[in-house]
N, C-alpha and C positions, 0 to 999 in steps of 0.2 A: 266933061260934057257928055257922056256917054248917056247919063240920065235922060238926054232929048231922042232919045233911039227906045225906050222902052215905051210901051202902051199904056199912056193912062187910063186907070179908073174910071167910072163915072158915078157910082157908088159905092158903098161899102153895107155889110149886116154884119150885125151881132148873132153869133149865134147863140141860142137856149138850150141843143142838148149836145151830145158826142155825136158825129160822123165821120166817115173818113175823111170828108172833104175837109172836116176841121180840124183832125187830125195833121194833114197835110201842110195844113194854114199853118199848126203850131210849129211844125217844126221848121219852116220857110221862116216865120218871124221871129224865132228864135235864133236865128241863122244872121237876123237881121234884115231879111228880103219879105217885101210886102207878099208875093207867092212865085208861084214857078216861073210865072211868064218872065219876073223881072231877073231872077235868078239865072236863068238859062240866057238872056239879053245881055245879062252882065258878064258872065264867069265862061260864055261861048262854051259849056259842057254839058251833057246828059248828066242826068238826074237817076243814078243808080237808088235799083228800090229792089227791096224785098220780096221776092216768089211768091214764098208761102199767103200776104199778106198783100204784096204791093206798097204797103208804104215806104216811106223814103228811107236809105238807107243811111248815107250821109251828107254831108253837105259841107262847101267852104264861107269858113264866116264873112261875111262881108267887111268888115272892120281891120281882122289884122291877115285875112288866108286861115288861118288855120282850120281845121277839120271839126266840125260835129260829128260822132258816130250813134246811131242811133239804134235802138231794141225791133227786135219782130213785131213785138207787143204794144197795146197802146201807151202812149206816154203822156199822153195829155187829160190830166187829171180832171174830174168835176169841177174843182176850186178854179183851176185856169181857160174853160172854157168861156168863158164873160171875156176873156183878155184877147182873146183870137177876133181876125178880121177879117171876113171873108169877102174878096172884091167882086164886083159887078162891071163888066165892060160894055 
């Protein structure tokens, strides 16, 4: 039940090119987490990120705990931008 504690959406975009903001998005949903807010609601931890960049650095999957680690660099390819979801509250 912990799902009734995080903020619904009220919409979602697709996005069309690379930002960081989608950046962000890809690595939350690869994680498993629709984005940071549900993440940090769930997992009650900061979101270590990158200096040089600010992106995220790593992440606990939602699924079994185990660890995402993630590059300085982008990792969210041209081809997987269409697959990202960026929410609207």
């Amino acid at each position: 039940m912990a799902d009734l504690q995080v903020q619904q959406p009220k919409s979602l975009i697709r996005p069309k090119s690379w930002s960081a903001e989608v950046e962000d998005a890809y690595r939350f949903q690869l994680a498993g987490y629709r984005d940071e807010l549900e993440y940090i609601a769930l997992t009650k931890a900061d979101v270590p990120r990158w200096p040089e960049t600010g992106f995220v650095k790593k992440l606990q999957r939602k699924k079994d705990g185990y660890f995402y680690y993630y590059n300085r660099a982008r990792e969210c390819s041209d081809k997987d931008i269409h697959k990202c979801k960026i929410y609207v509250y």
